[in-house]
C-alpha positions as CSV (number, residue, x, y, z in Angstrom):
1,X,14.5,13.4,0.1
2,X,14.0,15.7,-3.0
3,X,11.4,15.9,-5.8
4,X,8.5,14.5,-6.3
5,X,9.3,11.4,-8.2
6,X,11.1,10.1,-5.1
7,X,8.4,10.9,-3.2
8,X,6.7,8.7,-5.4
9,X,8.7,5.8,-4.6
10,X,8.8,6.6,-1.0
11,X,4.8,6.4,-0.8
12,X,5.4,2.7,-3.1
13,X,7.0,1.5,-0.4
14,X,5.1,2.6,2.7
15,X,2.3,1.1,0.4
16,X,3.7,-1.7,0.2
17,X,4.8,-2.4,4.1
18,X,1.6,-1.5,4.9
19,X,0.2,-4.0,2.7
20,X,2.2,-7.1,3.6
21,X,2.8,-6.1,7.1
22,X,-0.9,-5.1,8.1
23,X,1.1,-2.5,9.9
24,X,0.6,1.7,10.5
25,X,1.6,3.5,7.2
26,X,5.4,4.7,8.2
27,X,6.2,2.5,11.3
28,X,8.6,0.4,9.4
29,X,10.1,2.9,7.0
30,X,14.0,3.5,8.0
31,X,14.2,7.6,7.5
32,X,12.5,10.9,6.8
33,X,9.1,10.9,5.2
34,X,8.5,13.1,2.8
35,X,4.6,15.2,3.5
36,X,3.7,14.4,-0.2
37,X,4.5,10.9,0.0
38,X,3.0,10.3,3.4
39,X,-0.2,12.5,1.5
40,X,0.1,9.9,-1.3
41,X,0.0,6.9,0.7
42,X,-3.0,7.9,3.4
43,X,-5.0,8.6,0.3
44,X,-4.6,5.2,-1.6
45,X,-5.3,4.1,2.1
46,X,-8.6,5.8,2.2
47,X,-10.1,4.8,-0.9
48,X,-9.4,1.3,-0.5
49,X,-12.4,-1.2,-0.8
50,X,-13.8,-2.5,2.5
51,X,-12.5,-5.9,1.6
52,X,-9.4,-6.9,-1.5
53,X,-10.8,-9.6,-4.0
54,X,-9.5,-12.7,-3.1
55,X,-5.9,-13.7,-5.2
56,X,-7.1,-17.2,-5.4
57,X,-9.9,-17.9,-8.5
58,X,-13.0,-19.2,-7.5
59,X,-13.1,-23.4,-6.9
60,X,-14.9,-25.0,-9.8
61,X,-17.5,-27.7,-9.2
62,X,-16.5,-31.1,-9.1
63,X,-18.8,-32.4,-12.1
64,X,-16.6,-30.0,-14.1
């Protein structure tokens, strides 16, 4: 894989397993991976927060 905007996608999408999967960065990616985009994705990795906000909004009280 060439260039840097296909990189890019490739670190998107080893984002992205490792988001839904819970799974190492790479383990499930079928191919090559490029050093930038394996760079790119241990770094969003590492700044994470400790804990995602929740996708759900906050319950409302029942007197509402």
């Amino acid at each position: 894989m060439a260039g840097r905007r296909a990189a890019r996608r490739t670190a998107l999408i080893l984002l992205y397993q490792w988001d839904v999967t819970g799974q190492e960065l790479a383990s499930l990616y079928e191919g090559e991976v490029d050093d930038y985009a394996r760079s790119l994705a241990e770094r969003v990795v590492s700044t994470r927060p400790l804990r995602w906000p929740s996708a759900t909004p906050p319950r409302t009280p029942a007197a509402w």
